[in-house]
C-alpha positions in Angstrom: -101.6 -96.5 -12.5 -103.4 -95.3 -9.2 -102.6 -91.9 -7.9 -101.8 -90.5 -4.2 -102.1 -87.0 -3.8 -101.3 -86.2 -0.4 -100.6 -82.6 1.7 -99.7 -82.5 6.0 -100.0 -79.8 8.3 -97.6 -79.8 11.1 -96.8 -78.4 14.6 -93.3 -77.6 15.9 -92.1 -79.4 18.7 -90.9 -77.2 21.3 -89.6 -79.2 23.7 -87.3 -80.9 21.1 -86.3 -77.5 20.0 -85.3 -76.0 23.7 -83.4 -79.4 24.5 -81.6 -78.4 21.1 -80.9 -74.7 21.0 -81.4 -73.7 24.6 -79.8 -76.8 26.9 -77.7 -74.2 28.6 -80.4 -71.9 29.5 -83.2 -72.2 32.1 -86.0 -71.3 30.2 -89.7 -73.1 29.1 -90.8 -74.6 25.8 -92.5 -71.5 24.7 -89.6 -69.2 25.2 -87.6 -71.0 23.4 -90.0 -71.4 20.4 -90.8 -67.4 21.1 -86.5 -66.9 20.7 -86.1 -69.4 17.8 -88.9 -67.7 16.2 -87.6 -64.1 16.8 -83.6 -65.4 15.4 -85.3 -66.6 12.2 -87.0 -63.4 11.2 -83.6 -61.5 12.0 -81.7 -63.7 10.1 -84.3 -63.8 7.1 -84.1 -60.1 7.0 -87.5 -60.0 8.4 -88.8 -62.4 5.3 -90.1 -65.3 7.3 -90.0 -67.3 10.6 -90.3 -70.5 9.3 -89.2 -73.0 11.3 -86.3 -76.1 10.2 -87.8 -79.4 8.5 -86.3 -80.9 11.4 -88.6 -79.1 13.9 -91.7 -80.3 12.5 -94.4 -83.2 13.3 -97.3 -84.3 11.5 -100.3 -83.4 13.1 -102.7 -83.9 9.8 -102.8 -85.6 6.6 -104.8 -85.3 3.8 -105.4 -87.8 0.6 -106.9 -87.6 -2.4 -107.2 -91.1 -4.5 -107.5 -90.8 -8.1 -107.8 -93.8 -10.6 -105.4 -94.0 -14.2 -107.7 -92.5 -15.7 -107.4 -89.5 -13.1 -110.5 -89.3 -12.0 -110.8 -88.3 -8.0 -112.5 -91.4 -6.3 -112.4 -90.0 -2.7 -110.7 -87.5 0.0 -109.7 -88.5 3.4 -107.8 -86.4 6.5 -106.3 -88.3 8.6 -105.4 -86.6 12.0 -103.5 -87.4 15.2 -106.6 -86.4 17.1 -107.9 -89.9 16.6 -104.6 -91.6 15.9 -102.4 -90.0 17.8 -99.2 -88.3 16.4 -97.4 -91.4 16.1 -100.5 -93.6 15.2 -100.9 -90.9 12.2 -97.2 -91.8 10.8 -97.7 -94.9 11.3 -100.7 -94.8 9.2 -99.0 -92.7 6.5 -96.5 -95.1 5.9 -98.4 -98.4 6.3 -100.4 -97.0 3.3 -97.3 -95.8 1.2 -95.7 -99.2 1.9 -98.7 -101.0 0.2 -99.4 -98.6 -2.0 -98.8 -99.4 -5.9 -98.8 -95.9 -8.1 -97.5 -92.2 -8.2 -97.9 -90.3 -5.0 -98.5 -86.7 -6.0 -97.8 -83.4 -3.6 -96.6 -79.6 -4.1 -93.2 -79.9 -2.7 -93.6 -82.7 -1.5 -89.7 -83.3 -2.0 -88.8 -80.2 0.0 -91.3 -80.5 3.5 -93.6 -83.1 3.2 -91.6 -86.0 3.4 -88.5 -85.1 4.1 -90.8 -84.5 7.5 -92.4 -87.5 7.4 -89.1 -89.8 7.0 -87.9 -87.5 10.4 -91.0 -88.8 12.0 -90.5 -92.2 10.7 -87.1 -92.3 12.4 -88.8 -90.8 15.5 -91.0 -93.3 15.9 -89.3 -96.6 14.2 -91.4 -96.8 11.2 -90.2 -99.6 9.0 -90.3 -98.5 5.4 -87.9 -100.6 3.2 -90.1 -100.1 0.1 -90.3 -96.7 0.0 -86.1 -96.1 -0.2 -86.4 -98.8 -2.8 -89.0 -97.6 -5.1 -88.1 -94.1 -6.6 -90.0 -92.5 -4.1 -86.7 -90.1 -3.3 -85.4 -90.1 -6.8 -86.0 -86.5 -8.0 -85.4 -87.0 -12.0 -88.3 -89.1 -12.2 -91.9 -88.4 -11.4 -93.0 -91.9 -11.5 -92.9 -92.9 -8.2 -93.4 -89.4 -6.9 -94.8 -86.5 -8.6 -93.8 -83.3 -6.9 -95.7 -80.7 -8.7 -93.6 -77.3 -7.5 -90.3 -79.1 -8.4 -91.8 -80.2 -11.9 -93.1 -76.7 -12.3 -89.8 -75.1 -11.8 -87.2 -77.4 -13.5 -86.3 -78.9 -10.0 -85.4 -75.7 -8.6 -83.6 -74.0 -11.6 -86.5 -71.1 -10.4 -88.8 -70.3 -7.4 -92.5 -69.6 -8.0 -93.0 -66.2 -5.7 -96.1 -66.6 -4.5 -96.1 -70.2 -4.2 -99.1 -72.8 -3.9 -101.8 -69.3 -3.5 -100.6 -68.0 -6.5 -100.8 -71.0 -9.0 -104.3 -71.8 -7.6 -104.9 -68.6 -8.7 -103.3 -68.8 -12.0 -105.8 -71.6 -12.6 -109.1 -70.3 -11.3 -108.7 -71.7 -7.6 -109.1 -69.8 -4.4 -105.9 -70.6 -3.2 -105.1 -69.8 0.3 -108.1 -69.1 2.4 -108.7 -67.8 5.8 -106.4 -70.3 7.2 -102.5 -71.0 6.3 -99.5 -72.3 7.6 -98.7 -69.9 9.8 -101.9 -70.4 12.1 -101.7 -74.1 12.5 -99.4 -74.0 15.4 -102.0 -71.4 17.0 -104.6 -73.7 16.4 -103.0 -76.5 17.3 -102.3 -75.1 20.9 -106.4 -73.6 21.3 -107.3 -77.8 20.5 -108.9 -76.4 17.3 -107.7 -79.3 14.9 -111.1 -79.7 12.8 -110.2 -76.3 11.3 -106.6 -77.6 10.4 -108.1 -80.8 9.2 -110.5 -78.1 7.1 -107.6 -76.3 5.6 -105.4 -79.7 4.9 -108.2 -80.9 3.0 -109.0 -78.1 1.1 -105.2 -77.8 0.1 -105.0 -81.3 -1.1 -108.3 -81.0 -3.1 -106.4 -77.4 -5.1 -103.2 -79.7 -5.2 -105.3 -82.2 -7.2 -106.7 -79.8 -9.9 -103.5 -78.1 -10.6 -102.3 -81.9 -11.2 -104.5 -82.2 -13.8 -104.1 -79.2 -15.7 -100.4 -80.0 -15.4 -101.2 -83.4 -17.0 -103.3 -81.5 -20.0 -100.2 -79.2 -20.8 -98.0 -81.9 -20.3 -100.2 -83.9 -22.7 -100.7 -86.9 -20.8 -104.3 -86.5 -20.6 -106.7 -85.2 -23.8 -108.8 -82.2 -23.2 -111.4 -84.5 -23.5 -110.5 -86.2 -20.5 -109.5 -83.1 -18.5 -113.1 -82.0 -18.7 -114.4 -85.3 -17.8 -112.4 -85.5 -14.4 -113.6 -81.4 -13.6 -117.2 -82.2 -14.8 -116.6 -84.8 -12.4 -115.4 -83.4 -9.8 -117.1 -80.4 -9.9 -119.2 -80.7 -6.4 -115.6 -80.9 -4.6 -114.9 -77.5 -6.5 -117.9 -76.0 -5.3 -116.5 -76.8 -1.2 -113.2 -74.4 -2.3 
């Protein structure tokens, strides 16, 4: 069984946003995102300004391939620089469609494809095998893997800290420099090799903490464990 671990980075669409929240006002794209952003954090308490599922389009997408015997075989980013945003969906899902095995994410369930079928409907993907395979079906993991709702008993509890702090748990850096909350900055300044940077190394932490949750699940031996780190261990040394 081949394995698909994949991670995106998004941007929020303004203009779908004003057309949305603020028809009946006469205000600009950023405003709007500016007011949005400032209702969030007072309804959150202050907590976060984290913006709908529904307001957000790919912009990057990162892939690691891994063989059944989980070994990585290769990373790739794939970003709507060069594709365009709706080239870059349309690549997403072309590859899905084709693609025989588990795809594998970190709430995966909860952002990253829920935003990707939104951007499928935006753009008239066609994607019949992915509502027929198991890909939605959360009590399974064959189809889809999602490692946060695994990890928590599909949602019985929330990991606080998130993604940062179970790289950490396992010996990764975790969150670097970068997170989500810059992308939409450096979307705007055109600086989209530093997005692809921090996709990329996500996806690459997202991989290790699959294996370790394959060794405590038992699915691999410690035997093999080491042989995909030992093997592996040059993309470690990028984190």
């Amino acid at each position: 069984m081949s394995l698909l671990v994949f991670d995106i980075e998004t941007r929020v669409d303004k203009t779908l946003l004003r057309q949305t929240q603020f028809a009946d006002l006469e205000i600009g794209d950023d405003e709007a995102y500016e007011r949005m952003r400032d209702q969030l954090r007072h309804e959150s308490g202050g907590r976060s300004d984290f913006f709908p599922v529904t307001y957000h389009v790919p912009i990057s997408i990162a892939l690691v391939q891994a063989g059944d015997d989980c070994a990585l075989q290769g990373v790739e980013v794939l970003g709507a620089d060069r594709l365009g945003e709706d080239g870059l969906v349309r690549e997403f899902w072309r590859r899905v469609e084709a693609f025989e095995g588990t795809l594998v994410s970190f709430n995966g369930r909860g952002f990253d494809l829920p935003v990707l079928e939104l951007a499928a409907l935006r753009h008239g993907c066609s994607i019949p095998r992915y509502f027929q395979a198991g890909f939605r079906y959360r009590y399974s993991d064959e189809a889809h893997y999602d490692l946060y709702d695994f990890l928590t008993n599909t949602g019985m509890y929330s990991v606080r800290g998130g993604f940062h702090l179970l790289a950490n748990l396992i010996g990764l850096p975790g969150k670097g420099d970068v997170d989500g909350a810059d992308v939409q900055g450096l979307w705007e300044a055109g600086r989209l090799a530093e997005i692809q940077a921090y996709c990329r190394r996500d996806v690459v932490q997202s991989y290790f903490l699959f294996l370790r949750m394959e060794l405590i699940r038992g699915r691999i031996s410690t035997t093999q464990y080491e042989a995909a780190l030992a093997a592996t261990a040059a993309y470690r040394a990028e984190l």
